[in-house]
NULONU-414521 format. One record per residue (C-alpha): residue in three letters; y negated, x, z. Coordinates in steps of 0.1 Angstrom, whole numbers, padded with zeros to 4 digits, always signed. Example, Ala and Ser with C-alpha at 12.3 -4.5 7.8 and 13.67 -1.06 7.14 Angstrom:
<nodes>
ALA+0045+0123+0078;SER+0011+0137+0071;
</nodes>
This chain:
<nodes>
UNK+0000+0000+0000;UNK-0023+0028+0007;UNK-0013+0052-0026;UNK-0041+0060-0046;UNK-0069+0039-0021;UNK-0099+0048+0005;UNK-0090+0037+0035;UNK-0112+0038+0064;UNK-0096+0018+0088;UNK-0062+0003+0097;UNK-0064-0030+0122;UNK-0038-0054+0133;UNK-0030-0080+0165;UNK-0023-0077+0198;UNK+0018-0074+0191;UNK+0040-0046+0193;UNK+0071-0063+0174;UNK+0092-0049+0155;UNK+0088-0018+0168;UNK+0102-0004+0132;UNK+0078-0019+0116;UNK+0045-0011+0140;UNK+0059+0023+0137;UNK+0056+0030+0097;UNK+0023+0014+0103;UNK+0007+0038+0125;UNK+0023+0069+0109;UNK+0009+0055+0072;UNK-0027+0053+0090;UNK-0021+0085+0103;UNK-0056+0099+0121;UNK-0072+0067+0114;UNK-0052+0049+0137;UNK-0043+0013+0144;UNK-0071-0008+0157;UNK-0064-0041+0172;UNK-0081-0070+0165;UNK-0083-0105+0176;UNK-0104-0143+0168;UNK-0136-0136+0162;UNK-0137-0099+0147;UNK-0152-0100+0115;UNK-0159-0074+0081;UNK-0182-0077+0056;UNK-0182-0057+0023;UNK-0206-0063-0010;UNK-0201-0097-0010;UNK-0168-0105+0009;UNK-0167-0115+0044;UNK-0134-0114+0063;UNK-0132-0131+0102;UNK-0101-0132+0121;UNK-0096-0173+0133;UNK-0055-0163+0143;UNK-0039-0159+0164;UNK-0057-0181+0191;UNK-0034-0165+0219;UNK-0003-0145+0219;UNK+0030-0165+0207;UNK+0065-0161+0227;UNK+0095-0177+0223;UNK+0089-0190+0188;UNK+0114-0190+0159;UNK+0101-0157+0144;UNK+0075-0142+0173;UNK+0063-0112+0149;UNK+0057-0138+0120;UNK+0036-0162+0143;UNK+0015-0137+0160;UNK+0003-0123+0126;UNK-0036-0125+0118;UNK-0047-0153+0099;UNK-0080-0147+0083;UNK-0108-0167+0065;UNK-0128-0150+0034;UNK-0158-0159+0021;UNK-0169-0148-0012;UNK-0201-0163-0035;UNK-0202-0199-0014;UNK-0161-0201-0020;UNK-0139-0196+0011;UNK-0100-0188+0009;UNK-0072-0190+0039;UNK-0054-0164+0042;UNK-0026-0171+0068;UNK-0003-0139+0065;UNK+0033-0148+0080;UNK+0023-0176+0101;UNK+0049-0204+0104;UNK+0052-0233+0119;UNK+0043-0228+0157;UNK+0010-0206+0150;UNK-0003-0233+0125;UNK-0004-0258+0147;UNK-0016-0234+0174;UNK-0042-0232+0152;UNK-0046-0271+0144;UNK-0045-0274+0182;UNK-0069-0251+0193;UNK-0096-0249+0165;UNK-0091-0283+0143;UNK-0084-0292+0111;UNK-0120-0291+0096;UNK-0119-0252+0112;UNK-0094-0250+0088;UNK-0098-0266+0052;UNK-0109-0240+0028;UNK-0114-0241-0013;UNK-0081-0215-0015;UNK-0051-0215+0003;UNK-0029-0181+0001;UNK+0005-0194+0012;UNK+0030-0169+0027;UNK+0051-0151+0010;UNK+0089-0165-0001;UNK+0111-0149+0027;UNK+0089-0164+0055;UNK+0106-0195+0070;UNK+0074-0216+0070;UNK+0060-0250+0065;UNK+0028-0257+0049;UNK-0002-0257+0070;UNK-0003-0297+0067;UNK-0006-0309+0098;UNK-0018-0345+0104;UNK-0059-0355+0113;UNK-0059-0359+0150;UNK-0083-0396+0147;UNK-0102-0410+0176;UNK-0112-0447+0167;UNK-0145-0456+0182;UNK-0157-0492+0192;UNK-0184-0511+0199;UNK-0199-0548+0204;UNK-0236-0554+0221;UNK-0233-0583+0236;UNK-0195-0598+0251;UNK-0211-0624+0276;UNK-0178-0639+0284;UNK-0165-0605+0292;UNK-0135-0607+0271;UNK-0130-0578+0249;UNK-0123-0598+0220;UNK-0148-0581+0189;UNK-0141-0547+0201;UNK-0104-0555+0200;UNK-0106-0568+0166;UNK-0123-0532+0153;UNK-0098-0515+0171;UNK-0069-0534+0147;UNK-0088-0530+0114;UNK-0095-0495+0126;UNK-0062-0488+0133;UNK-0051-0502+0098;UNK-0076-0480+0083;UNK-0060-0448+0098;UNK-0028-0455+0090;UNK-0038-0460+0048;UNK-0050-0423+0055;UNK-0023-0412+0071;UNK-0041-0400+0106;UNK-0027-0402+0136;UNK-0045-0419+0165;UNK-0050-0393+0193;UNK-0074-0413+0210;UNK-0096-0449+0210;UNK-0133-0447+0229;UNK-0144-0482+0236;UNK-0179-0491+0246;UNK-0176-0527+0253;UNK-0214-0551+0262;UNK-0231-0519+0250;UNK-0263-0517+0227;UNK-0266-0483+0202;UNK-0305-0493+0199;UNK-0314-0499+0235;UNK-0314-0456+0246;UNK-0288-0471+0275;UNK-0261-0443+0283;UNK-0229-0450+0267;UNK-0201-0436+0283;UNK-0172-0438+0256;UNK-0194-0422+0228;UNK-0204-0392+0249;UNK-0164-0387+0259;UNK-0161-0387+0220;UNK-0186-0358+0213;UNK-0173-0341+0242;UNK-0138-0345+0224;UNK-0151-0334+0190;UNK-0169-0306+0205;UNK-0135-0293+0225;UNK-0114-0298+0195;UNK-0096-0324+0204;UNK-0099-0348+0172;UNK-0106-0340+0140;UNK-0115-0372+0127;UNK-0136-0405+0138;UNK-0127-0440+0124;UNK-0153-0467+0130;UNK-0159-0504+0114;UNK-0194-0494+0104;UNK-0220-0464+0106;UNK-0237-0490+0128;UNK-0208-0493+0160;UNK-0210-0456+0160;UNK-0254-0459+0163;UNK-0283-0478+0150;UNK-0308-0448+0158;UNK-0315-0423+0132;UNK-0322-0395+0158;UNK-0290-0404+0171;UNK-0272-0400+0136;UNK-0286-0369+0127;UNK-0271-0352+0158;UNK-0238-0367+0149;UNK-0242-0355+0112;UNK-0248-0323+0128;UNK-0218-0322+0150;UNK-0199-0328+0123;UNK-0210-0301+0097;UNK-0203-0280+0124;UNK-0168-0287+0129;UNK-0158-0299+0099;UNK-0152-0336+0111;UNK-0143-0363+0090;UNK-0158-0398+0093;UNK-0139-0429+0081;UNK-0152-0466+0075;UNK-0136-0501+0071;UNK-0168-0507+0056;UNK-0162-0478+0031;UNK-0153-0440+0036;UNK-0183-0422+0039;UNK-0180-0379+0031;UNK-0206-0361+0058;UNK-0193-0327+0043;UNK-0211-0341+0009;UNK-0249-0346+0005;UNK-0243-0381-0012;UNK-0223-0391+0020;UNK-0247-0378+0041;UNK-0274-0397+0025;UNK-0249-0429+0025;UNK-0247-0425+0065;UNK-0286-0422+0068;UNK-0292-0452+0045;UNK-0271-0472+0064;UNK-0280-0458+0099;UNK-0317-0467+0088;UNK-0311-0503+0073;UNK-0295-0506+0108;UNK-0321-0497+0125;UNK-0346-0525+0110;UNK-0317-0549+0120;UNK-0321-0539+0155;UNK-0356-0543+0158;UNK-0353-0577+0138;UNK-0334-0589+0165;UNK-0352-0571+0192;UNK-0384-0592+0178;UNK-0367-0626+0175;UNK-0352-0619+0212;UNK-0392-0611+0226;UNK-0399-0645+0207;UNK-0376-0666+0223;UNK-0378-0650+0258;UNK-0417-0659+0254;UNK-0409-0696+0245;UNK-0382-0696+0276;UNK-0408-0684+0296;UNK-0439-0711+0281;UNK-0412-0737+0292;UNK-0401-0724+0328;UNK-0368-0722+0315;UNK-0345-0690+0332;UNK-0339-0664+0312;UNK-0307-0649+0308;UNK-0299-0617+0326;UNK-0304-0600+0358;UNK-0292-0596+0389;UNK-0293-0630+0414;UNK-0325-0630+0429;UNK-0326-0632+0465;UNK-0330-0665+0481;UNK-0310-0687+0450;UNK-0281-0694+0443;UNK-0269-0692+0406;UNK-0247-0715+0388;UNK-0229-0699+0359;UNK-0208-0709+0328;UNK-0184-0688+0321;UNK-0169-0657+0337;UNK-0175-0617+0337;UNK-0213-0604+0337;UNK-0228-0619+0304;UNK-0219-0655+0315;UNK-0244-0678+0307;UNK-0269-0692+0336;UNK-0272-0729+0343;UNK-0294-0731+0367;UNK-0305-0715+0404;UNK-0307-0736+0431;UNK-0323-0726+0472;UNK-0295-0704+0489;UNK-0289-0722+0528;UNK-0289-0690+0539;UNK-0309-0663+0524;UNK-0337-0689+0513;UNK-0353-0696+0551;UNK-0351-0656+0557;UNK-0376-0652+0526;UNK-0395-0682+0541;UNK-0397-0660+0579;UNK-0408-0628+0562;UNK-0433-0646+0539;UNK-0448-0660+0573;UNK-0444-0627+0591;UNK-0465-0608+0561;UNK-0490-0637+0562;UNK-0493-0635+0600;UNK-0505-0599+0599;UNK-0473-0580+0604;UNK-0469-0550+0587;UNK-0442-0545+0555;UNK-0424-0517+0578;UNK-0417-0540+0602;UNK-0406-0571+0581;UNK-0382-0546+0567;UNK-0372-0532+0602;UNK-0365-0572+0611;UNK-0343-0577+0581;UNK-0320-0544+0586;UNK-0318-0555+0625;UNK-0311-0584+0610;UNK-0281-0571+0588;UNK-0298-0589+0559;UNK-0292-0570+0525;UNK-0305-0580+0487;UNK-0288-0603+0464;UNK-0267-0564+0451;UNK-0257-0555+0486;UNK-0283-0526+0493;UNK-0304-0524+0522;UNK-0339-0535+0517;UNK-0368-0511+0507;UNK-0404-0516+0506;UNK-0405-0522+0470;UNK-0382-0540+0466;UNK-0395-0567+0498;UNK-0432-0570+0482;UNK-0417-0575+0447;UNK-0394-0607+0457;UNK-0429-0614+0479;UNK-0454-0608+0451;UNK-0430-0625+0425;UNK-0440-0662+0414;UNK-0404-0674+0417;UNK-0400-0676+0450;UNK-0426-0704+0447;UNK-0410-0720+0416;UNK-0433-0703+0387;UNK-0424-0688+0357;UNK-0436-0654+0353;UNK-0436-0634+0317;UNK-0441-0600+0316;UNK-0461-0598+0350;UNK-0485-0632+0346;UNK-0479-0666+0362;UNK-0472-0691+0328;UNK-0465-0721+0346;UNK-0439-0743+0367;UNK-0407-0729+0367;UNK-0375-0755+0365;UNK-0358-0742+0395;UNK-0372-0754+0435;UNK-0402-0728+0450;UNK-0395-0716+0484;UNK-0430-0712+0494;UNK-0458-0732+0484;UNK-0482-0721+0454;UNK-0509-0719+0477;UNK-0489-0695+0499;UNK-0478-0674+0471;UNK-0516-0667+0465;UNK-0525-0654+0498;UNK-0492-0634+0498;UNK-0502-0616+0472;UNK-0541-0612+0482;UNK-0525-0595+0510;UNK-0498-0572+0502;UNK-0527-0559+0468;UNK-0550-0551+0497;UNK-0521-0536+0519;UNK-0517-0515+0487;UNK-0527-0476+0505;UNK-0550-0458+0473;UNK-0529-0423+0466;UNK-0532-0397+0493;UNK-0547-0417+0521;UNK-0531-0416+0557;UNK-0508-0440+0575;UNK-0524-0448+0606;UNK-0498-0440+0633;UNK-0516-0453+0662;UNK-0531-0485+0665;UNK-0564-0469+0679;UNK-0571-0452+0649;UNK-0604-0460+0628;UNK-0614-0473+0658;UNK-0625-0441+0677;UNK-0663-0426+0673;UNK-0678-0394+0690;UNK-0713-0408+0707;UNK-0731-0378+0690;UNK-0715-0391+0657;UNK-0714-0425+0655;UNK-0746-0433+0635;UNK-0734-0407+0605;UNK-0700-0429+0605;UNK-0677-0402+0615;UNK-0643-0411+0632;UNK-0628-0393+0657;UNK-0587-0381+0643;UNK-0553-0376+0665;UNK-0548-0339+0666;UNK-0525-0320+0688;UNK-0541-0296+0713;UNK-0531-0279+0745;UNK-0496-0296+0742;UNK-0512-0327+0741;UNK-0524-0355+0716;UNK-0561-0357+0714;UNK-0586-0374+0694;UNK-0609-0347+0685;UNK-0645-0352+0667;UNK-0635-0328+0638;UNK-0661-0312+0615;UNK-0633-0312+0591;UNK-0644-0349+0587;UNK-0682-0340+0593;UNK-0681-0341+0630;UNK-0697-0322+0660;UNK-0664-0306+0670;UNK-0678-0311+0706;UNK-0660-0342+0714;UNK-0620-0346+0728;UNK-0607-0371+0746;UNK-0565-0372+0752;UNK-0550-0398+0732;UNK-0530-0418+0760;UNK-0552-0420+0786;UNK-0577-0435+0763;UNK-0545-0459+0748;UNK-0535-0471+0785;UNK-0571-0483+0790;UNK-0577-0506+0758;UNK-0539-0518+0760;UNK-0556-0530+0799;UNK-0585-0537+0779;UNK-0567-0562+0752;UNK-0545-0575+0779;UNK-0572-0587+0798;UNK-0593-0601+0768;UNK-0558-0622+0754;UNK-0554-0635+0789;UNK-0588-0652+0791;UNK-0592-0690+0780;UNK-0626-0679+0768;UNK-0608-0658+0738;UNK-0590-0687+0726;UNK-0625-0706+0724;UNK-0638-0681+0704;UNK-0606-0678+0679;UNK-0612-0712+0675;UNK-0650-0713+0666;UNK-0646-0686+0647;UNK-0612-0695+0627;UNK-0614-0735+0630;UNK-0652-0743+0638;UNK-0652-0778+0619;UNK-0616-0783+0636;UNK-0626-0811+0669;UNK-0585-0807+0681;UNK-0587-0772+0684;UNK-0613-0776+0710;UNK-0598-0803+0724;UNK-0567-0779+0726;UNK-0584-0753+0743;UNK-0600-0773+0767;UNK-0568-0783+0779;UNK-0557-0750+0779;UNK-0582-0739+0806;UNK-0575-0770+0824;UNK-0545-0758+0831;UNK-0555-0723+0833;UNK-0577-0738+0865;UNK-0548-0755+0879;UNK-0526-0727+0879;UNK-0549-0706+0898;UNK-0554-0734+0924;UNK-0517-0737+0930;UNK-0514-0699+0931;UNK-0521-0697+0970;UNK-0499-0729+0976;UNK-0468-0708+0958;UNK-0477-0676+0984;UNK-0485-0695+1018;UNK-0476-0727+1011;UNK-0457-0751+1032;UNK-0417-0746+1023;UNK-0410-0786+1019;UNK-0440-0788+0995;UNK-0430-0755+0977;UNK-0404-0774+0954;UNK-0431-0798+0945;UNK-0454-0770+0936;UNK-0433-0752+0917;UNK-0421-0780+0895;UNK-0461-0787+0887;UNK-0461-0750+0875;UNK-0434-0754+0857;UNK-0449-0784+0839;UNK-0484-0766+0832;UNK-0467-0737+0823;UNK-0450-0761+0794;UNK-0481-0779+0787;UNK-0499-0744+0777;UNK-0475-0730+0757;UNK-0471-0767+0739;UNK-0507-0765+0734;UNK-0514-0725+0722;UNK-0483-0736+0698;UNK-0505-0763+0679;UNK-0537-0739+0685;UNK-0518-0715+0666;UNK-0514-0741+0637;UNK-0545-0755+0634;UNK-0565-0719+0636;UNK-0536-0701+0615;UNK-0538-0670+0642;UNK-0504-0677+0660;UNK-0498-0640+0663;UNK-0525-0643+0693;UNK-0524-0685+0702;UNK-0485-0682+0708;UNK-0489-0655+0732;UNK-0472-0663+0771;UNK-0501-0659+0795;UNK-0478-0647+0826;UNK-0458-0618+0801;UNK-0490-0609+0784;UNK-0485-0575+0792;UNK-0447-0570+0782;UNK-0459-0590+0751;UNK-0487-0564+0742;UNK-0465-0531+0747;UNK-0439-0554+0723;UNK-0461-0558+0691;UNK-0457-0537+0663;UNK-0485-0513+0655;UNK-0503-0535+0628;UNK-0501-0564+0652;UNK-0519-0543+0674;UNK-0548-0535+0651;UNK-0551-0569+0637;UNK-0558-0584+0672;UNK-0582-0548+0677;UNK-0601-0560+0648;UNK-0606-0592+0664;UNK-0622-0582+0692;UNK-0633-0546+0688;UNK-0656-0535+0664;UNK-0657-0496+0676;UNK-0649-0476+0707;UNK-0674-0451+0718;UNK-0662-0417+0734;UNK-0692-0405+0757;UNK-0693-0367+0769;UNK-0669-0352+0794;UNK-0690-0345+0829;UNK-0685-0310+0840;UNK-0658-0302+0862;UNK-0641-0336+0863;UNK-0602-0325+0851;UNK-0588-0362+0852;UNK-0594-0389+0825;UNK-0628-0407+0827;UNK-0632-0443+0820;UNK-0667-0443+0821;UNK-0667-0422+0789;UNK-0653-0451+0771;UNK-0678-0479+0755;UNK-0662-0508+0736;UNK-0685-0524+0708;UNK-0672-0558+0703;UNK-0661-0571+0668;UNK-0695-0601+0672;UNK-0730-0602+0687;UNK-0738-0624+0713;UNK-0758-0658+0713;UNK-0788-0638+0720;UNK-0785-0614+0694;UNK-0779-0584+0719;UNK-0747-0561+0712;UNK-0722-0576+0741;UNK-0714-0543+0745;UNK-0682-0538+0775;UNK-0680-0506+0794;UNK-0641-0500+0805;
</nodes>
């Protein structure tokens, strides 16, 4: 083989046997030597360009091991490419099938082994994988994607494939960007080798986005994957096939976004008529009627839920009676209330069922109330408008604090007050303080520690909610033009009077009048919190009405932080921090001056020192 040629170099595989053989091989190379080679290696002279595909991995056991660990090389020359598969026979071409895939394969020549080599041509069969798809199965039964799947099959078989495997993306749209998991397990396949061909019913089950088609054309260029249609065979290794596949993913394409318009259209006339529209979870406080089974069943109607429809009447009321979202939620996970998906409750997810125009029986398209809706409201229309006044004006702007004491925006530095600077929580000396910070424009000159200053207004507050004389003025200034809720509080300090008469009959009294007495406090005690009930109604403030005067205390340390502020704001329109006196160590009430929220009848600031 060598007679009369330059040879610069002698290469081979990764296989000693025969021995005999190897030897002659080495001794005709003489000093050049035997190099070994394996996939991968390539040459290139003038225009020739040899790369070694075989063998993917040494062979044993075979029916001729030196024949099926021989290289098998792949030549191109002027655009043409030629197989050369030496003495490979049966077990290292489908090695080869196995590991690299027929399109790795096909070439323009095919040198077949010479006649003593016990071989089969390198024929073997297209690994397919059939790939399925249907948009929309609302009854959840499989039934179009089964019927591709048979004509698919069909198809295959005229073409003599085999079926390795069938991806199936069942209630799945190619146009809507959603994931779908059985065409990404097919690329992954393609991309390990795995099949060599793909049989669809049309280009537009495998995608109706041209993006989407061109990555697939790529894909396929690059290993040599072939593309069968029942709608007609399409050749992606030709440029008139891959012009066919783009022609038809784009005529696709316009279909989608036919339908997508004649979808908007009629979910805008749903809408116009309060009709439900189809899809989506259950929302939380209805329950749903179906026809049908499995998760595109069509809706009939919603009706109130028994259970779940009073809790989103309570935490309407709650949000409306000043309590804050965090605490609503922190009701419904004591409660072991979840949403209509079984997940724990979030804020967003609270003040969108609270903001949304359902849950008072409108119709809502694409964020704007259109009208009545056919199924029952929950809350009233009128209530659905002041829910959402207040949770857009609980709405924080981006990077503002959350107040974490209810004292907070409430504090000023005496020196400060007039430039509108308030006094901020910040730790020092192990302690909490509120400090006069110039960081906000302040003197810096201020401190006072921030529980010694909470204990007094929390005495403060208590003793303000236990006066009858508050109540009067929650109802002149919530319910002036309202004669019961007078009438109501003057009862109220009728019995407050009474109460206070009996008080030294309860400690000193006479023992076979104290049962007597008792059972006339008893009855007062009744009559007041009767009365503060339907003061709460009439002046819509039942957060403070409703309040037990004996337990105001325990009440007060009970409500939430924004309880605590709204009742604050009542009352309190700034606390004033005075300077410290020199060498006083403990806390100093007299510091403290409370502005309250309204002037007095005589115009004067009614101003309390605490």
């Amino acid at each position: 083989m060598f007679r009369g040629r330059q040879v610069l170099a002698v290469v081979g595989p990764h296989w000693p046997d025969p021995p005999a053989g190897r030897a002659s091989v080495v001794a005709a190379a003489g000093r050049l030597g035997l190099h070994e080679i394996g996939p991968g290696w390539a040459y290139a002279v003038g225009g020739l360009r040899v790369t070694v595909i075989g063998p993917y991995e040494p062979l044993h056991g075979t029916n001729s091991d030196p024949n099926n660990n021989s290289l098998v090389l792949r030549a191109e020359i002027k655009g043409e490419t030629v197989l050369l598969p030496g003495d490979a026979e049966t077990e290292e071409q489908d090695e080869l099938l196995r590991y690299l895939g027929a399109g790795a394969l096909r070439a323009d020549v095919l040198k077949v082994a010479h006649g003593n080599v016990r071989s089969a041509p390198m024929t073997g069969k297209v690994r397919a994988g059939i790939y399925t798809r249907i948009s929309d199965d609302r009854l959840g039964e499989a039934l179009g994607v089964a019927r591709q799947e048979r004509d698919d099959r069909e198809l295959a078989a005229r073409l003599g494939w085999d079926v390795a495997r069938v991806f199936t993306d069942n209630d799945v749209s190619a146009s809507s960007g959603r994931r779908r998991p059985a065409y990404e397990a097919m690329i992954e396949a393609i991309k390990a080798g795995e099949i060599d061909a793909v049989v669809v019913w049309d280009v537009d089950r495998l995608t109706r986005r041209p993006a989407e088609l061109e990555v697939f054309i790529d894909l396929a260029e690059r290993h040599g994957l072939q593309l069968a249609s029942v709608g007609g065979d399409i050749d992606l290794a030709t440029p008139q096939g891959r012009l066919t596949a783009r022609i038809k993913g784009s005529v696709a394409r316009h279909e989608a976004e036919q339908l997508a318009r004649r979808i908007r259209a009629k979910v805008g006339e749903l809408a116009s008529t309060g009709a439900i529209a189809n899809g989506g979870p259950r929302p939380f406080g209805f329950h749903r009627v179906y026809s049908g089974e499995g998760p595109r069943r069509k809706i009939l109607r919603d009706e109130l839920d028994p259970l779940e429809a009073p809790i989103v009447r309570e935490a309407a009321r709650r949000v409306l009676a000043g309590d804050s979202m965090g605490s609503v939620i922190r009701w419904l996970r004591d409660s072991d209330v979840r949403t209509s998906t079984g997940r724990t409750w979030s804020q967003q997810a609270l003040r969108i069922m609270l903001r949304s125009g359902r849950i008072a029986g409108l119709r809502e398209h694409q964020g704007r109330v259109v009208g009545p809706a056919v199924w029952p409201g929950i809350i009233t229309a009128e209530e659905h408008q002041q829910l959402r006044a207040v949770l857009d004006a609980k709405t924080r702007a981006p990077g503002s604090r959350v107040r974490m004491h209810y004292l907070t925006g409430f504090v000023y530095c005496s020196d400060c007050a007039d430039k509108g600077v308030k006094m901020r929580p910040c730790p020092q000396a192990g302690k909490l303080k509120y400090k006069c910070s110039t960081d906000v424009g302040g003197c810096n000159g201020r401190v006072i520690v921030l529980d010694d200053l909470r204990e007094l207004i929390d005495a403060y507050m208590v003793a303000r909610l236990n006066d009858p004389e508050t109540l009067r003025e929650l109802a002149e200034r919530e319910a002036a033009d309202d004669g019961r809720a007078g009438e109501l509080v003057d009862e109220i300090e009728a019995a407050e009077r009474r109460l206070k008469l009996l008080k030294p009959a309860l400690e000193d009294g006479d023992e076979d009048e104290l049962p007597e007495v008792l059972a006339t406090v008893r009855a007062l005690r009744k009559r007041i919190k009767a009365a503060r009930v339907e003061l709460g109604e009439v002046t819509s403030r039942p957060d403070i009405t409703t309040l037990d005067l004996p337990e105001m205390a325990k009440r007060w340390a009970d409500l939430d932080l924004d309880k605590k502020q709204h009742l604050l704001a009542l009352f309190v329109d700034r606390i004033v921090i005075g300077p410290a006196r020199r060498g006083l160590a403990r806390f100093d009430p007299d510091r403290v001056d409370v502005i309250p929220a309204r002037r007095g009848a005589n115009g004067d600031d009614d101003r309390d020192t605490v």
